[in-house]
Backbone as JSON Lines, residues from 0, in Angstrom:
{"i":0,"aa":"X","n":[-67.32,-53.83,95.16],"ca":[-67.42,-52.43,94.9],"c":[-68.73,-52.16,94.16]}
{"i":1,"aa":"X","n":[-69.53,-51.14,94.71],"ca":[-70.45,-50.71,94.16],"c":[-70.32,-49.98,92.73]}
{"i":2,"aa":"X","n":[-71.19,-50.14,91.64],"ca":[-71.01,-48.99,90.24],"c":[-71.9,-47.28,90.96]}
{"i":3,"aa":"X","n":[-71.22,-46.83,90.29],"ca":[-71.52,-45.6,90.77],"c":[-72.25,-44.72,89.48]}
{"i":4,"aa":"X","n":[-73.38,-44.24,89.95],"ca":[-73.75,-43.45,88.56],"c":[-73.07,-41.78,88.33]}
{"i":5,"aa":"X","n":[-72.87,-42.11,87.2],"ca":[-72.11,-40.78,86.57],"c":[-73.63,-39.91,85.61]}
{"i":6,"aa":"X","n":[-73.62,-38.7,85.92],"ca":[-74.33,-37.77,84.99],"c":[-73.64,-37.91,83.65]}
{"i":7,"aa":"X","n":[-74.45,-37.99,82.91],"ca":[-73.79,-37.27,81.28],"c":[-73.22,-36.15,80.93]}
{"i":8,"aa":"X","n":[-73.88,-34.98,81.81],"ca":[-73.04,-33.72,81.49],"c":[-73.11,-32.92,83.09]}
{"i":9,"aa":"X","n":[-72.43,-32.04,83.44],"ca":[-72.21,-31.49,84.61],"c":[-73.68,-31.05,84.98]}
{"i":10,"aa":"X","n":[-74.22,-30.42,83.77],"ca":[-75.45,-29.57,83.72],"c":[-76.74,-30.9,84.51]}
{"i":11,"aa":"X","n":[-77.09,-31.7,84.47],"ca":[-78.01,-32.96,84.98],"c":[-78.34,-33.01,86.5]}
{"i":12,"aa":"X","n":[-79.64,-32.4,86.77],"ca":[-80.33,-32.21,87.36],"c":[-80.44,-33.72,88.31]}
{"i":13,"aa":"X","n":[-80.95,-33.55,89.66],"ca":[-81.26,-34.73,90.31],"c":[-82.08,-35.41,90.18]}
{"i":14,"aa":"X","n":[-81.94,-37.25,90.27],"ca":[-83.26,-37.53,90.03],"c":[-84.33,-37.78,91.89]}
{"i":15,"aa":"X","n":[-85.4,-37.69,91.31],"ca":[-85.95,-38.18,92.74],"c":[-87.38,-39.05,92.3]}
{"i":16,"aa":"X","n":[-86.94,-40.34,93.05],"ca":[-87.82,-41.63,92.98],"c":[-87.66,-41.84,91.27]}
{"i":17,"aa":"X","n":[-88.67,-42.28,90.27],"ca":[-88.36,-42.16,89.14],"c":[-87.95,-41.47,88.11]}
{"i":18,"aa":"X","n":[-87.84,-40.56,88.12],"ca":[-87.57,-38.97,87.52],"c":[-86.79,-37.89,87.73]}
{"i":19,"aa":"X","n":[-86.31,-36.93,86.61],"ca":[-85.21,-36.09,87.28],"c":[-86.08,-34.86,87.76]}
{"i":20,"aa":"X","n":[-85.7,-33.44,88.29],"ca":[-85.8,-32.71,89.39],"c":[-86.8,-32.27,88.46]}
{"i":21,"aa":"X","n":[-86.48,-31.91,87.78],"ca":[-87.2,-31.22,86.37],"c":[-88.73,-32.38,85.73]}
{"i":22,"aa":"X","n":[-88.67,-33.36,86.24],"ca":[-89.51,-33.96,85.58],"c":[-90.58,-34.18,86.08]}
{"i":23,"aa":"X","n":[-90.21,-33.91,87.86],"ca":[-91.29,-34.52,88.43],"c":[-92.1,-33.53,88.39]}
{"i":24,"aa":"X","n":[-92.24,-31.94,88.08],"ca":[-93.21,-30.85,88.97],"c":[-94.62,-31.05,87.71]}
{"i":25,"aa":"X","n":[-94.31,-31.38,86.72],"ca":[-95.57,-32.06,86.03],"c":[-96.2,-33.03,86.55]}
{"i":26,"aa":"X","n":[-95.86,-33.85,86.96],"ca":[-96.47,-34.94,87.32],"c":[-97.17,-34.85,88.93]}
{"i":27,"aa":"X","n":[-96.24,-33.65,89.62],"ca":[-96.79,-33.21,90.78],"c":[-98.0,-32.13,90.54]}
{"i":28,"aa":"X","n":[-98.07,-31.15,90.11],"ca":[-99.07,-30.78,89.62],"c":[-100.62,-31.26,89.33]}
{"i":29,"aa":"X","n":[-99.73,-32.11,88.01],"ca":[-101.27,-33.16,87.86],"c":[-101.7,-33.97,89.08]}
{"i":30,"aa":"X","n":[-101.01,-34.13,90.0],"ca":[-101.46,-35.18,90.73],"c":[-102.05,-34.34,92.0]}
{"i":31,"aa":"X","n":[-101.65,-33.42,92.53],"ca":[-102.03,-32.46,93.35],"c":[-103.63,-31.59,92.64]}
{"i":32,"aa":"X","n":[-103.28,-31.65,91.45],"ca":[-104.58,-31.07,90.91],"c":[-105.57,-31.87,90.95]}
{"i":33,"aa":"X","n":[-105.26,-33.32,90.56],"ca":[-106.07,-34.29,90.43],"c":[-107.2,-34.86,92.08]}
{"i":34,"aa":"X","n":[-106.26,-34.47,93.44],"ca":[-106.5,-34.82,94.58],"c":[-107.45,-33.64,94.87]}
{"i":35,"aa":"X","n":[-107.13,-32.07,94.59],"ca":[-108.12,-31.07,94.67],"c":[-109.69,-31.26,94.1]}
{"i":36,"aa":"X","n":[-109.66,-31.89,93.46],"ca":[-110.91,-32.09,92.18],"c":[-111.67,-33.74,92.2]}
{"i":37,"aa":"X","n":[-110.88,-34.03,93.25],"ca":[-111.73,-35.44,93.81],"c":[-111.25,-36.76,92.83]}
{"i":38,"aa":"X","n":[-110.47,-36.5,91.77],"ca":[-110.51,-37.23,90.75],"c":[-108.61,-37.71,90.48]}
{"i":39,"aa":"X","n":[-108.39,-38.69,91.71],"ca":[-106.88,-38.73,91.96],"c":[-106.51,-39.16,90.73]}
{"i":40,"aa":"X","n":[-107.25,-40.52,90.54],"ca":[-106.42,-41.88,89.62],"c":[-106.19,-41.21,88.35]}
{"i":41,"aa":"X","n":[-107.4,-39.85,87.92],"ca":[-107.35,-39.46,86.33],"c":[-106.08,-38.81,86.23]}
{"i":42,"aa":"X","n":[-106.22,-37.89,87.64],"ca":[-104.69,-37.45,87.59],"c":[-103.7,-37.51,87.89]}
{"i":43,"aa":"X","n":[-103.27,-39.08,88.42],"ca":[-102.24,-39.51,88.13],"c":[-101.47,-39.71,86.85]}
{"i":44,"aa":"X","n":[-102.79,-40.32,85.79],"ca":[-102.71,-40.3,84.45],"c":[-102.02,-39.58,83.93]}
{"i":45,"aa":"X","n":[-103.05,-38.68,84.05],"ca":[-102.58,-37.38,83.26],"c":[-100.99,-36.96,83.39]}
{"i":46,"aa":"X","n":[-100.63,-37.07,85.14],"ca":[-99.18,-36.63,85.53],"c":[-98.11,-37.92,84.58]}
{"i":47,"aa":"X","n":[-98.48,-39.03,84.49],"ca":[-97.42,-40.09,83.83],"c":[-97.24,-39.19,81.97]}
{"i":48,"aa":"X","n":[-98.48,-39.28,81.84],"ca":[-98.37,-38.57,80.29],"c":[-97.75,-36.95,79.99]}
{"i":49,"aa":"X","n":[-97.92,-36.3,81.2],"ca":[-97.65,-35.09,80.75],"c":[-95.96,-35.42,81.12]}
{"i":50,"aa":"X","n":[-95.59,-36.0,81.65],"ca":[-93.97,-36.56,81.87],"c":[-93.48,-37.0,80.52]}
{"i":51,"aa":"X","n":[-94.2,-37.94,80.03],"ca":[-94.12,-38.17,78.62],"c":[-93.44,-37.82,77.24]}
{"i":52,"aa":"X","n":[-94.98,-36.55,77.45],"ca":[-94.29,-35.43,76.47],"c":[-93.33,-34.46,77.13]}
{"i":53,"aa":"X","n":[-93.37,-34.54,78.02],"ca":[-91.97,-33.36,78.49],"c":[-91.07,-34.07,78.56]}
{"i":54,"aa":"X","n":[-90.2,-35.27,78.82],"ca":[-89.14,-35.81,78.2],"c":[-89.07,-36.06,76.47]}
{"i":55,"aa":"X","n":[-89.94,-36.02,75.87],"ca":[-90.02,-36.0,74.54],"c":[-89.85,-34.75,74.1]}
{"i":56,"aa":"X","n":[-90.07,-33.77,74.61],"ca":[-90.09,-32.32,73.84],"c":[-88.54,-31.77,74.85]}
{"i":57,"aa":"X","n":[-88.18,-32.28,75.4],"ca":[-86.78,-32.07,76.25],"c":[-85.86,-32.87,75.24]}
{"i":58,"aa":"X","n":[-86.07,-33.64,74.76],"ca":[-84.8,-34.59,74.25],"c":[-84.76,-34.01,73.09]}
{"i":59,"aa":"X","n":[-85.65,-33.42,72.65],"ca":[-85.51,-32.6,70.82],"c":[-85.18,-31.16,70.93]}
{"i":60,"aa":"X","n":[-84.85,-30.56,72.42],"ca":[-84.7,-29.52,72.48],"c":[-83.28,-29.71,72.79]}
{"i":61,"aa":"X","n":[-82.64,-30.56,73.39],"ca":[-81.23,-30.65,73.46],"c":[-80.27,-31.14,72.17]}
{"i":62,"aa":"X","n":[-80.92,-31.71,71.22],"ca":[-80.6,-31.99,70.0],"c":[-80.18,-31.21,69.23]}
{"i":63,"aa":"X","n":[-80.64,-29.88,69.3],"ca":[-80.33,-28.34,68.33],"c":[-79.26,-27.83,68.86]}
């Protein structure tokens, strides 16, 4: 039998590839911005970090 993943709360968004639904449009952004501007790899960067702080500033916002 396979384990099956359970959400934590009903409210929990999907994940897709590493990240939930919510997490990825930063990282898409940066990376779409980054491909416009000739300059992919910086903005890939940029998309891992700005994920970063947005699970960091998400986890202190569910805390209150």
């Amino acid at each position: 039998m396979e384990p099956v993943a359970i959400p934590q709360s009903i409210d929990d968004p999907i994940h897709i590839l590493l990240w939930s639904a919510d997490e990825i449009v930063p990282f898409m952004v940066s990376m779409l911005t980054g491909m416009l501007v000739d300059q992919f790899i910086p903005g890939l960067a940029l998309g891992f970090i700005a994920v970063k702080f947005y699970r960091r500033f998400r986890s202190q916002d569910c805390r209150r």
